[in-house]
N, C-alpha and C positions, 0 to 999 in steps of 0.2 A: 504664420506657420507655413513653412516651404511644402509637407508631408507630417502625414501621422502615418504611419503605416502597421503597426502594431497593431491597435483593434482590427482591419480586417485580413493580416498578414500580406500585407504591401510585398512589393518585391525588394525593395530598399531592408524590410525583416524578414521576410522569409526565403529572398533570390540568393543568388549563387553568380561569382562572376562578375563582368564588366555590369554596370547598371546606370541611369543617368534619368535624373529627373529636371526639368525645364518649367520657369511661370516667367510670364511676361511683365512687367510692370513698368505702369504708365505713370508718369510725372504729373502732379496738380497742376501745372504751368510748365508752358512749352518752354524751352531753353530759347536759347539767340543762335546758340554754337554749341556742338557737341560738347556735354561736360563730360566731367575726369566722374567716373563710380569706381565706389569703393564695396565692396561687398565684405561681409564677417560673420561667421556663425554667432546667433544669439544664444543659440540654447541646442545643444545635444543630447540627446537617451540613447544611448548605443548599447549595445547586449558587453559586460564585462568580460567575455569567457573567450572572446574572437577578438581577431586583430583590428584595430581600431584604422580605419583610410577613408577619405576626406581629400574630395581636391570641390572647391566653390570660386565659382568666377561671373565674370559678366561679361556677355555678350552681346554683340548686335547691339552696339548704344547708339541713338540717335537723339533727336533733340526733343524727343515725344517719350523715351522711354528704352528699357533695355531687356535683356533674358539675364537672367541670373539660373544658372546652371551647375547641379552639384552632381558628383560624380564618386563614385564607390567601387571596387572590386573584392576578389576574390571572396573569403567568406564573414566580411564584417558585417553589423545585422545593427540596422539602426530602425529603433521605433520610431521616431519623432526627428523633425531638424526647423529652426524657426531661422531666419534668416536677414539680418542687420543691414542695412546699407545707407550712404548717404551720395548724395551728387552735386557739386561743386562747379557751378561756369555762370557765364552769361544769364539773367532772364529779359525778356523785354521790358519797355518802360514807356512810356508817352514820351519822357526825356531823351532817349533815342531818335535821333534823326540823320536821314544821310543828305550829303551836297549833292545835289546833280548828278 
């Protein structure tokens, strides 16, 4: 779960405006090479009566992990956002080895 904001009136449900919430997360195993993330909302509650906006991305990917960062304005009013992602590269191997 990215946010609940609803039980204690988060600003994601109760703000107004530009708004931006951020979590970091870390990979079970470090990459080789920055991988390709793909970020997707799971699951939304958004109040029906206001305009629905939604921008989700990922940032800041390194080979240890990324920021997945969701963004909202004006007066759309989301209780909850859960948040999907997968990431796609390199991992190490014992089978890896370089020449000289």
């Amino acid at each position: 779960m990215l946010f609940s904001d609803y039980i204690d009136d988060g600003p994601m449900w109760a703000g107004q405006g530009d708004r931006e919430t951020r979590s970091t997360i870390k990979f079970a195993e470090e990459f080789a090479r920055v991988p390709i993330v793909h970020v997707s909302i799971g699951l939304w509650d958004m109040d029906h009566k206001h305009n629905i906006r939604a921008d989700i991305t990922a940032e800041k990917i390194t080979t240890k992990g990324f920021d997945v960062v969701f963004r909202t304005w004006g007066d759309t009013r989301i209780a909850r956002m859960r948040v999907d992602w997968i990431a796609i590269g390199a991992l190490y191997s014992e089978e890896n080895w370089q020449l000289y």
